[in-house]
Structure formats: C-alpha cells, structure tokens
C-alpha positions as CSV (number, residue, x, y, z in Angstrom):
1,X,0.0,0.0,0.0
2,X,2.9,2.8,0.9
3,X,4.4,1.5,-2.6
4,X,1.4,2.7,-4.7
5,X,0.8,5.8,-2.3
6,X,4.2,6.7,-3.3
7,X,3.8,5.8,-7.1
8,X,0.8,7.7,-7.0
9,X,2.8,10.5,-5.6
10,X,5.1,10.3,-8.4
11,X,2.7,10.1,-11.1
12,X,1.2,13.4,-9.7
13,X,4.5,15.0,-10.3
14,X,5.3,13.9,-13.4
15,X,1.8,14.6,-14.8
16,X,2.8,18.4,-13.3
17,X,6.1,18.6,-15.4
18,X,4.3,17.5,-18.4
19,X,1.6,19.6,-17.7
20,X,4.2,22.6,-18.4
21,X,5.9,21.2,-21.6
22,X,6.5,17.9,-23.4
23,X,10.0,16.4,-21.8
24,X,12.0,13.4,-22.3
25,X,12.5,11.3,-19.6
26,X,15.9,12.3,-18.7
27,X,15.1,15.5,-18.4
28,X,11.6,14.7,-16.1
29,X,14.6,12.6,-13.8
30,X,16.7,16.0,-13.6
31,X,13.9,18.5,-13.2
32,X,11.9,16.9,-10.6
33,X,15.5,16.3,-8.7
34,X,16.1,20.0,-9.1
35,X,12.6,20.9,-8.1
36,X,12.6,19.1,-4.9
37,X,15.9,19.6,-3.8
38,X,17.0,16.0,-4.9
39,X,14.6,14.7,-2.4
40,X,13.0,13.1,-6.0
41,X,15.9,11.8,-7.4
42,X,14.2,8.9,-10.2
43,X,16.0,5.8,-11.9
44,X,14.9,5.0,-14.4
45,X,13.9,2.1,-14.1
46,X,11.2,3.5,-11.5
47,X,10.6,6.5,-13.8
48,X,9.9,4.1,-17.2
49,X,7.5,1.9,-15.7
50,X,5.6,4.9,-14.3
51,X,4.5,6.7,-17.8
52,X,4.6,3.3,-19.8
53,X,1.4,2.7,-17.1
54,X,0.6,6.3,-17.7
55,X,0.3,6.0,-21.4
56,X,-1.6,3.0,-21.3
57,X,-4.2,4.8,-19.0
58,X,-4.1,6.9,-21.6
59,X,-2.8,10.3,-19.7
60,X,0.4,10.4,-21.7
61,X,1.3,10.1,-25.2
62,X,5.1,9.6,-26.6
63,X,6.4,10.7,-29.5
64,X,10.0,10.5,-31.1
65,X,12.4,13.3,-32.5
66,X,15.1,13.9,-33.8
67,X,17.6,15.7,-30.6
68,X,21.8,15.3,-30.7
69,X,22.3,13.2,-33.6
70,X,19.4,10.4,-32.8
71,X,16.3,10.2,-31.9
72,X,14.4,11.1,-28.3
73,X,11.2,10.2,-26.9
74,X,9.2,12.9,-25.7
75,X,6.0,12.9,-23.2
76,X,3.0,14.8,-23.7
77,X,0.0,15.4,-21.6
78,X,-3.3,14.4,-23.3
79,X,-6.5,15.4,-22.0
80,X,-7.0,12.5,-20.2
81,X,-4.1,13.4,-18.6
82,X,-4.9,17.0,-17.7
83,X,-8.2,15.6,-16.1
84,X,-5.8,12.8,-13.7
85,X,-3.9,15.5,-12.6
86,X,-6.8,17.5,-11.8
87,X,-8.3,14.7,-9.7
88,X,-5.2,13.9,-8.2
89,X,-4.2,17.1,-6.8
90,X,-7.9,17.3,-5.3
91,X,-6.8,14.1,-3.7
92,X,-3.4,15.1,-2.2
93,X,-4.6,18.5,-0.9
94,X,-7.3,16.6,1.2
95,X,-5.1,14.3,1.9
96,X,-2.2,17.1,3.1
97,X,-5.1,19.1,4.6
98,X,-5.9,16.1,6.9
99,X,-2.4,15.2,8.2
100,X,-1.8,19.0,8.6
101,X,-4.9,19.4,11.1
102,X,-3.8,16.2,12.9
103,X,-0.7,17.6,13.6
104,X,-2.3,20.7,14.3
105,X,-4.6,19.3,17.2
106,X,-7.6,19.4,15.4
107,X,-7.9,23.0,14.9
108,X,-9.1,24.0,11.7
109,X,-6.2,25.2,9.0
110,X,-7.6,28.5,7.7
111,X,-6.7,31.1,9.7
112,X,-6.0,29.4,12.8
C-alpha cells in the first residue's frame, strides 16, 4: 500500500512537469530532482515503468524526435491526462489538509 501511495505521488508530479511542456524522460529525472531539492531523485527504471502505465491509461502520449544526432522520446499530456492530474491534486490536498490538522490538534487550518 505505501508502494502505490508513493507511485501515486510520483505520477502526480510527473503529470505536473508534463503539464508545463513535453520532456524526455531524462530531463523529467533532472527536473523533478532539481525541483525538490533532490529529495526526488528517479532511476529510471522507477521513472519508465511509471509513464509506460501512464500511457496506457491513456494520460500520456510519446512521441519521437530527432535531438543530438538520434532520436528522443518525448511525453505529452493528453487530455486524459490534464483531467488525472486534476483529480489527483484534489486528492493530495485533502489528503495534506488532513495530516496538517492532525498535527495541528484538530484545529481547523484556515486562519487558525
């Protein structure tokens, strides 16, 4: 169960990144590391897996060109995909919300 939290964790931020622009996925590996203060640092063998499952729900689609002398696979967001992160974001801001007014005591988060 923590596994496919986490995966689903993942897959929020990668549908983010793609949200923004098409990316390969060496440069999803270096941006989300950037982004999160290497907190996210992705192999890829955890990273591939991930948006081959996300292109078969149909959130992503792939696409190949030409970059460096040979060819790269590139990521885009579909609408599908737009609608996931949508819903997942919902999710993890309940979900953050929650944990925030355990820790909290209870007491409501806006304002108090």
């Amino acid at each position: 169960m923590a596994q496919e939290k986490n995966g689903a964790q993942i897959s929020l931020l990668l549908l983010k990144l793609l949200e923004e622009k098409d990316m390969y996925g060496y440069e999803m590996i270096e941006t989300l590391a950037s982004r999160s203060e290497e907190l996210f640092r992705l192999k890829a063998g955890t990273l591939y897996p991930l948006l081959h499952n996300m292109e078969k729900e149909g959130w992503v689609t792939a696409y190949e060109e030409p970059a460096d002398g040979r060819m790269r696979k590139y990521y885009r967001l579909t609408e599908e995909g737009h609608a996931q992160l949508a819903e997942q974001r919902e999710k993890w801001e309940r979900y953050a919300g929650t944990i925030d007014r355990v820790l909290k005591g209870g007491a409501c988060c806006a304002g108090v």
